[in-house]
DSSP file (Angstrom, degrees, kcal/mol; ACC not computed):
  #  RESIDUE AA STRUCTURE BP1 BP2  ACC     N-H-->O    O-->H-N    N-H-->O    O-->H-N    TCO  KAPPA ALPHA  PHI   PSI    X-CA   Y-CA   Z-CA
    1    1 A X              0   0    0      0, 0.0     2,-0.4     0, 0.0     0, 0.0   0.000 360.0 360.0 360.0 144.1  109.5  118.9   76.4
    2    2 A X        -     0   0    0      2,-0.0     2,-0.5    40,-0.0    40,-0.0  -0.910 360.0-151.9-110.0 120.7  108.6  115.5   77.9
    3    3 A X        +     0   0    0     -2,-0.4     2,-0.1    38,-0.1     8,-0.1  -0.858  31.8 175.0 -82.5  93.4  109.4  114.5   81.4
    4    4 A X        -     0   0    0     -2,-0.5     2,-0.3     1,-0.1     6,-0.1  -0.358  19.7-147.2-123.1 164.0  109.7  110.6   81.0
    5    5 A X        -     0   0    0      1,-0.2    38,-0.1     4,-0.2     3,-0.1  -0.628  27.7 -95.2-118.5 179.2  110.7  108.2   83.7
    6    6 A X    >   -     0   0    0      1,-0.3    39,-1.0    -2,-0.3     3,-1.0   0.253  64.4 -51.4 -53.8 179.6  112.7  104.9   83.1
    7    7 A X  B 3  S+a   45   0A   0     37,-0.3    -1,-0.3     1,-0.3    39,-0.2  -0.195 123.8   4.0 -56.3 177.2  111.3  101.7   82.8
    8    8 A X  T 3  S+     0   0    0     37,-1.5    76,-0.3    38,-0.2    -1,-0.3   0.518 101.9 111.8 -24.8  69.2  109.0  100.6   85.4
    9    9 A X    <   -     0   0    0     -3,-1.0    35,-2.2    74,-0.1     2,-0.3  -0.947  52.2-151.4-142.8 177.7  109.0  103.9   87.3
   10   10 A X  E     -BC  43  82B   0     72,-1.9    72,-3.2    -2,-0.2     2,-0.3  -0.864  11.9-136.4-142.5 147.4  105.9  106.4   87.5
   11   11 A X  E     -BC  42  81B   0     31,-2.7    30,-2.1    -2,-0.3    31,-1.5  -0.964  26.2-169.7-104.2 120.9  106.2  110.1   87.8
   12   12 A X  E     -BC  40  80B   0     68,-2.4    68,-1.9    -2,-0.3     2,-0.5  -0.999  22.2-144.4-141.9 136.0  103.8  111.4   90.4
   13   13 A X  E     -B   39   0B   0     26,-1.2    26,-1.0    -2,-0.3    66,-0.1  -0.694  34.7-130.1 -62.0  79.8  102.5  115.4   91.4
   14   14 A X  E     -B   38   0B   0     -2,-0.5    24,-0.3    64,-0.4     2,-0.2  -0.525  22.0-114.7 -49.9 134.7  101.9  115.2   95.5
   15   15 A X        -     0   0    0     22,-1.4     2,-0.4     1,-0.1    22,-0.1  -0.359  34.1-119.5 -34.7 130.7   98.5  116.7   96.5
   16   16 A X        -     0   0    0     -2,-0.2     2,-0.1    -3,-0.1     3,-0.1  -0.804  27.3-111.2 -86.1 140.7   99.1  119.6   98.4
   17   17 A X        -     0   0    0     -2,-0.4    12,-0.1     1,-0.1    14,-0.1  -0.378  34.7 -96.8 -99.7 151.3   97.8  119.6  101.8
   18   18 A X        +     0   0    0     -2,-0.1    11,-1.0     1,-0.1    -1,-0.1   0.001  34.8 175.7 -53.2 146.1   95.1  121.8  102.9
   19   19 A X        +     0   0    0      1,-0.2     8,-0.4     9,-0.2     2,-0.3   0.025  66.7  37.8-142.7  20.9   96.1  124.9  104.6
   20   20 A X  S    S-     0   0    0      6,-0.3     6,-0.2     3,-0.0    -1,-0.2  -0.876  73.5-127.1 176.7 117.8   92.3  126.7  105.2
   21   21 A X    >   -     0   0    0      4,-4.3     3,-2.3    -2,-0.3     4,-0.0  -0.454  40.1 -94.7 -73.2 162.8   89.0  125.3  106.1
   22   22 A X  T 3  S+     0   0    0      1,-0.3    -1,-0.1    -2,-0.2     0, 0.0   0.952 126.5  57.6 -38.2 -51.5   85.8  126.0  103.8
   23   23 A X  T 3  S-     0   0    0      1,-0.1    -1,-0.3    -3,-0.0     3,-0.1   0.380 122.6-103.0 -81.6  12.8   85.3  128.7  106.4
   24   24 A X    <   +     0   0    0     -3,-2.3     2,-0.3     1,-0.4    -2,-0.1   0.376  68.2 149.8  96.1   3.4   88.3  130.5  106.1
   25   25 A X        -     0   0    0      1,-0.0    -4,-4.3    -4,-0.0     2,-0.6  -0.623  40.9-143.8 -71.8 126.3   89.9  129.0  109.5
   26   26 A X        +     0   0    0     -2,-0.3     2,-0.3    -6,-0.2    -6,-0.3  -0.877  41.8 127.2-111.6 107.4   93.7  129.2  108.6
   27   27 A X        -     0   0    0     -2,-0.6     2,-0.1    -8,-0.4    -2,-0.0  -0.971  53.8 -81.1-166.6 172.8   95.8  126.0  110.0
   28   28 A X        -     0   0    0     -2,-0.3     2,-0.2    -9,-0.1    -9,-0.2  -0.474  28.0-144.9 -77.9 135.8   98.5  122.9  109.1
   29   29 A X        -     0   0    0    -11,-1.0     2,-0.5   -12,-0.1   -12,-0.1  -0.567  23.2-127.3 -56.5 148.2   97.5  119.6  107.6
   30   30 A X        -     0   0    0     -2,-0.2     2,-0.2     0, 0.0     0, 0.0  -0.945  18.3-128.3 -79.8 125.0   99.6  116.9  109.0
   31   31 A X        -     0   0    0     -2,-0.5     2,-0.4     1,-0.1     5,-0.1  -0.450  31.6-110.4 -70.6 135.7  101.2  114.9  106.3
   32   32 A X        -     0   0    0      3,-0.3    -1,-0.1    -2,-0.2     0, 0.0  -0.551  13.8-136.7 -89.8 141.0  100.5  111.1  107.0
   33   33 A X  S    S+     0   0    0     -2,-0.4    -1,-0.1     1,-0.2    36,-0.1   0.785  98.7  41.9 -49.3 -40.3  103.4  108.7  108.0
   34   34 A X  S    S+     0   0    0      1,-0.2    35,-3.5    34,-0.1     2,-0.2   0.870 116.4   1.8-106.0 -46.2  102.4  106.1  105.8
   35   35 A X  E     - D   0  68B   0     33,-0.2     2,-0.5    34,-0.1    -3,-0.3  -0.993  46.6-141.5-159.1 167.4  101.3  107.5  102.5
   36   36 A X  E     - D   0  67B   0     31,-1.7    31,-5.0    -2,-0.2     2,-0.3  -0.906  16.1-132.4-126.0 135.3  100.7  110.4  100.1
   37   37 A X  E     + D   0  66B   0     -2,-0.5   -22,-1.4    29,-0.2     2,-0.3  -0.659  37.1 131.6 -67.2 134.9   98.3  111.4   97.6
   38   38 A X  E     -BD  14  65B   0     27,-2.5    27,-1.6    -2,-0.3     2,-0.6  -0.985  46.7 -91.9-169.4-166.0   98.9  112.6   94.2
   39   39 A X  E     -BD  13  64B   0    -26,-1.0   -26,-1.2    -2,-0.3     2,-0.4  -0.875  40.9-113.8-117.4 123.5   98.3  112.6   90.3
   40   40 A X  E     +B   12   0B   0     23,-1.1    22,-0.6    -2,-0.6   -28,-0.2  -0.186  31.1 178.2 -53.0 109.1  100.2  110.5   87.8
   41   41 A X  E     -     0   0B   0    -30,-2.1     2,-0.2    -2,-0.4   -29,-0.2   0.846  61.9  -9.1 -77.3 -43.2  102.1  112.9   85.7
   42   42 A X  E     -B   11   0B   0    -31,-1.5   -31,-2.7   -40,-0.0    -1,-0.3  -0.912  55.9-139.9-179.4 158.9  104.2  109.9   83.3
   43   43 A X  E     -B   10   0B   0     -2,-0.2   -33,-0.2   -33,-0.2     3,-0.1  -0.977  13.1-124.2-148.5 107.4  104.6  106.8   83.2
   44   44 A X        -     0   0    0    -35,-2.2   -37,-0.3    -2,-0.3     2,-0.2   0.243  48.7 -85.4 -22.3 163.2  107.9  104.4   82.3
   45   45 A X  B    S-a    7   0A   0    -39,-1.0   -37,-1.5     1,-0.1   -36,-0.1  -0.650  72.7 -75.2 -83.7 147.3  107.9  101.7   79.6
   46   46 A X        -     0   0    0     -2,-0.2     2,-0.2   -39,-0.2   -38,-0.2   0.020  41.7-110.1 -54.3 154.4  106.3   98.2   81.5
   47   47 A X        -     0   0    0      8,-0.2     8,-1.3   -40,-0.2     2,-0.3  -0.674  48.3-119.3 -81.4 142.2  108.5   96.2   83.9
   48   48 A X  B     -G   54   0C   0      6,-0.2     6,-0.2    -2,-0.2     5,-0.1  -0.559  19.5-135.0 -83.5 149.3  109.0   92.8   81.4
   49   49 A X        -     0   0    0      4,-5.1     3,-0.2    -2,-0.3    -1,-0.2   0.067  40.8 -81.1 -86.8-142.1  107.8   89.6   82.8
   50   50 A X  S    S+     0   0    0      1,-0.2    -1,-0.0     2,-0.1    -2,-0.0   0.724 131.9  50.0 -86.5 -27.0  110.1   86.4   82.5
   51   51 A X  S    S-     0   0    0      2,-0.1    -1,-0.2     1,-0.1    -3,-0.0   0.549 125.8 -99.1 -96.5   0.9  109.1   85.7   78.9
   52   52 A X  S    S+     0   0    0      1,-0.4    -2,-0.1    -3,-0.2    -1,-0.1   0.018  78.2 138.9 112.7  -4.7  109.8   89.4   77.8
   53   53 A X        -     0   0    0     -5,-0.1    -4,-5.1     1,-0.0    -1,-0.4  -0.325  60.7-102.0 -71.2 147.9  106.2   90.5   78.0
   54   54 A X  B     -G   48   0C   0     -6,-0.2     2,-0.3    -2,-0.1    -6,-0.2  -0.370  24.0-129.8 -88.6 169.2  105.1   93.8   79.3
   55   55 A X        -     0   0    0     -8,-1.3     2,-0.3    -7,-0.1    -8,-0.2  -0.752  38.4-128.2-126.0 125.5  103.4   93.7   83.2
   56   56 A X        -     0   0    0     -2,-0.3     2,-0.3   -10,-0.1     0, 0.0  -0.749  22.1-130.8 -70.7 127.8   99.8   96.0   82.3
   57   57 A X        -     0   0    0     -2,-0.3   -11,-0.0     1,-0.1    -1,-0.0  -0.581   6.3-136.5-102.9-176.4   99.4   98.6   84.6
   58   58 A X  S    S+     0   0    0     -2,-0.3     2,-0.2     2,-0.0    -1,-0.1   0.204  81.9  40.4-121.1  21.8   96.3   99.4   86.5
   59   59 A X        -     0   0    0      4,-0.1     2,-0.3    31,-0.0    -2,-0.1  -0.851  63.8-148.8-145.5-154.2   96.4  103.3   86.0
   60   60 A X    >   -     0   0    0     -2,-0.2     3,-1.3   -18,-0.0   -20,-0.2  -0.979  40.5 -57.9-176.6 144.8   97.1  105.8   83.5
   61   61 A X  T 3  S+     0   0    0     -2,-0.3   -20,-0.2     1,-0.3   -21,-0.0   0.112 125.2  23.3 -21.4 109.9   98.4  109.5   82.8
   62   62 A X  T 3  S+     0   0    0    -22,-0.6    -1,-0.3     1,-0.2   -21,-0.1   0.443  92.6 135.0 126.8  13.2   96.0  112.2   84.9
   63   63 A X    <   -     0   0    0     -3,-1.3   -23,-1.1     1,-0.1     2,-0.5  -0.206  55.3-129.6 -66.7 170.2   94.8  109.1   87.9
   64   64 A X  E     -D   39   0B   0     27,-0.3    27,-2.2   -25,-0.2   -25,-0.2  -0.875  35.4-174.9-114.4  79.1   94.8  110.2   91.7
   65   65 A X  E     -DE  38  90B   0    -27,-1.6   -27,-2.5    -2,-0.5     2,-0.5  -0.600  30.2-135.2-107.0 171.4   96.8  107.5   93.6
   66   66 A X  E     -DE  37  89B   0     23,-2.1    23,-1.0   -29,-0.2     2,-0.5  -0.850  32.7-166.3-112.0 126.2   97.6  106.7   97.4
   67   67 A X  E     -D   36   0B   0    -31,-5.0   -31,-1.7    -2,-0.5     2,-0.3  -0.916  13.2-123.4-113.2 160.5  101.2  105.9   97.1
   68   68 A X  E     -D   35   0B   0     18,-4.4     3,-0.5    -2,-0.5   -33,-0.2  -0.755   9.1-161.5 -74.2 127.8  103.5  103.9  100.5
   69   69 A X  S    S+     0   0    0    -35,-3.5     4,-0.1    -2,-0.3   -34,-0.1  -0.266  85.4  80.5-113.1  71.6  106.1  105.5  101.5
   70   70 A X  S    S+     0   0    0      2,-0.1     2,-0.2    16,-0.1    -1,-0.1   0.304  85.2  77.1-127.4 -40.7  107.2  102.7  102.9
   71   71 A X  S    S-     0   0    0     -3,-0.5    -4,-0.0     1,-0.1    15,-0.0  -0.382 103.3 -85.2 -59.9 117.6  108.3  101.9   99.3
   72   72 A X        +     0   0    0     -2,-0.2    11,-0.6    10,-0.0     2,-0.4  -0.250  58.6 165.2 -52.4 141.6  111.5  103.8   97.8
   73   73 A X  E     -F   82   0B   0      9,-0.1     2,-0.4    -4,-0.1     9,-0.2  -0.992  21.7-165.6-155.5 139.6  110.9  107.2   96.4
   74   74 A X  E     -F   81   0B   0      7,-2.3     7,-3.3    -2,-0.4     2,-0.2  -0.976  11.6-141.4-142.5 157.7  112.7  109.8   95.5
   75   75 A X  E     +F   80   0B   0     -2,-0.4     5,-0.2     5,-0.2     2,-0.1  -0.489  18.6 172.8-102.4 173.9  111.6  113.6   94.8
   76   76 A X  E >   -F   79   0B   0      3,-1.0     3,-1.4    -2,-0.2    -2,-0.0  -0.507  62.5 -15.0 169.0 148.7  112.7  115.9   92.4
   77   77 A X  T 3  S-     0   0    0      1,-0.2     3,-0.1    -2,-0.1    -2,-0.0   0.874 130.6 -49.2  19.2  61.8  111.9  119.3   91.1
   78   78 A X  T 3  S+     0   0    0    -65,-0.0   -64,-0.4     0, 0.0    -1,-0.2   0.438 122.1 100.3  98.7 -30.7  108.5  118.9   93.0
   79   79 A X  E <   - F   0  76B   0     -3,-1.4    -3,-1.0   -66,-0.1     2,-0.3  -0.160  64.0-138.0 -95.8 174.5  107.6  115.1   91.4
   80   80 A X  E     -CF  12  75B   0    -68,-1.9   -68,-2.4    -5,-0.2     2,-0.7  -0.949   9.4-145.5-134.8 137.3  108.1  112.0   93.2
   81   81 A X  E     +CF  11  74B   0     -7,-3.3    -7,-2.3    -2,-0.3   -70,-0.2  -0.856  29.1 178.7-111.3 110.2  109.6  109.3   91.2
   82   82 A X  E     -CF  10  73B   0    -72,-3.2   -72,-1.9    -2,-0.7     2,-0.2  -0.848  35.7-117.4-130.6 174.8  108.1  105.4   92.3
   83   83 A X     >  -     0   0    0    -11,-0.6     4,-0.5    -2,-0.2     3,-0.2  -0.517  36.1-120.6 -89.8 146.3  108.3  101.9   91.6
   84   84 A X  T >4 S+     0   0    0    -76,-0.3     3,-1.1    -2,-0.2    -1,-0.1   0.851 113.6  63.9 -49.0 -34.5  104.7  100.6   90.4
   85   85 A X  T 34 S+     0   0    0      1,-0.2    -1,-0.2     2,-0.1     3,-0.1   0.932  91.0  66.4 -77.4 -17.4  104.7   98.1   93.4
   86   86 A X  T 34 S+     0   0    0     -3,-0.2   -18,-4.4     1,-0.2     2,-1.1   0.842  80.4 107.2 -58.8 -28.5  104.6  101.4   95.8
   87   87 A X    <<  +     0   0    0     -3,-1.1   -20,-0.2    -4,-0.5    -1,-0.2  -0.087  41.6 174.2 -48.2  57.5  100.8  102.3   94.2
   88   88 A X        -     0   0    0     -2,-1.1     2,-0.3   -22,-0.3    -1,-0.1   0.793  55.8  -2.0  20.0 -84.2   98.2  101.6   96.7
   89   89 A X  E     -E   66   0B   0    -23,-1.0   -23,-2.1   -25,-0.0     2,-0.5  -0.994  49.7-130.6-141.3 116.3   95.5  102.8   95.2
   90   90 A X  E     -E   65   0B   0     -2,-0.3   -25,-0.2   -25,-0.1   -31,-0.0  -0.803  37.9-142.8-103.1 176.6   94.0  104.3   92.4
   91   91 A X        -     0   0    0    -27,-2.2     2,-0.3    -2,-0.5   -27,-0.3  -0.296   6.8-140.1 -85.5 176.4   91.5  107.5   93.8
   92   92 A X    >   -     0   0    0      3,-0.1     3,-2.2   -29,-0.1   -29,-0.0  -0.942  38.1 -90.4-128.7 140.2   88.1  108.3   92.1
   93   93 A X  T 3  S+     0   0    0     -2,-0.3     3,-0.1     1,-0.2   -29,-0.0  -0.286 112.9  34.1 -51.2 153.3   87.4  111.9   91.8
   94   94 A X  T 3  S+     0   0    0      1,-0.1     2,-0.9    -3,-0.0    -1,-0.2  -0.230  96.6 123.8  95.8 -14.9   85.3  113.8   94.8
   95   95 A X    <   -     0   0    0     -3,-2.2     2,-1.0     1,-0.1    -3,-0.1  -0.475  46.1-168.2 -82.9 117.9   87.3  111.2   97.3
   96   96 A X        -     0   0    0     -2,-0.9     2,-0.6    -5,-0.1    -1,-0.1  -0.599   1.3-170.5-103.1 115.1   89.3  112.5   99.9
   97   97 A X              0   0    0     -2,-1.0   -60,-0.1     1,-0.1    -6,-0.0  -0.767 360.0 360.0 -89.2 122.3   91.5  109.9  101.4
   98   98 A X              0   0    0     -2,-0.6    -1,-0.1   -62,-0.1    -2,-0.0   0.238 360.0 360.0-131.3 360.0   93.4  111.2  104.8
């Protein structure tokens, strides 16, 4: 079964924040005010432009993006469900953005 979003919305997997240093030092991450990490799970059919033509987006199924949450978002079962214009950023693997 396929979890598919609407037209121009993006289904996105929050990072989980770090709970343990490399060395075994046990303590909370703060989650940042501004924005969140995670991995594009699915992805809506394109927002049309005026002439009916699809808007290309500038990731794709399994990226790592910094989304605003400044932007409307709303969770469920675990996901977070956003509008394209809320994408940042997309992440390049080994980079940790904080």
């Amino acid at each position: 079964m396929e979890f598919k979003p609407t037209r121009g919305k993006v289904v996105i997997r929050k990072d989980k924040l770090k709970d343990e240093t490399e060395a075994g030092v046990i303590y909370q991450e703060k989650e940042n005010r501004k924005f969140f990490t995670g991995e594009i799970l699915s992805i809506g059919l394109p927002v049309l432009d005026n002439n009916g033509n699809p808007l290309p987006y500038d990731y794709e199924v399994g990226d790592r993006v910094m989304v605003s949450k400044d932007v409307a978002y709303h969770e469920f079962a675990g996901l977070s469900i956003v509008d394209p214009s809320a994408i940042y950023a997309v992440i390049e693997k080994g980079v940790d953005v904080r």
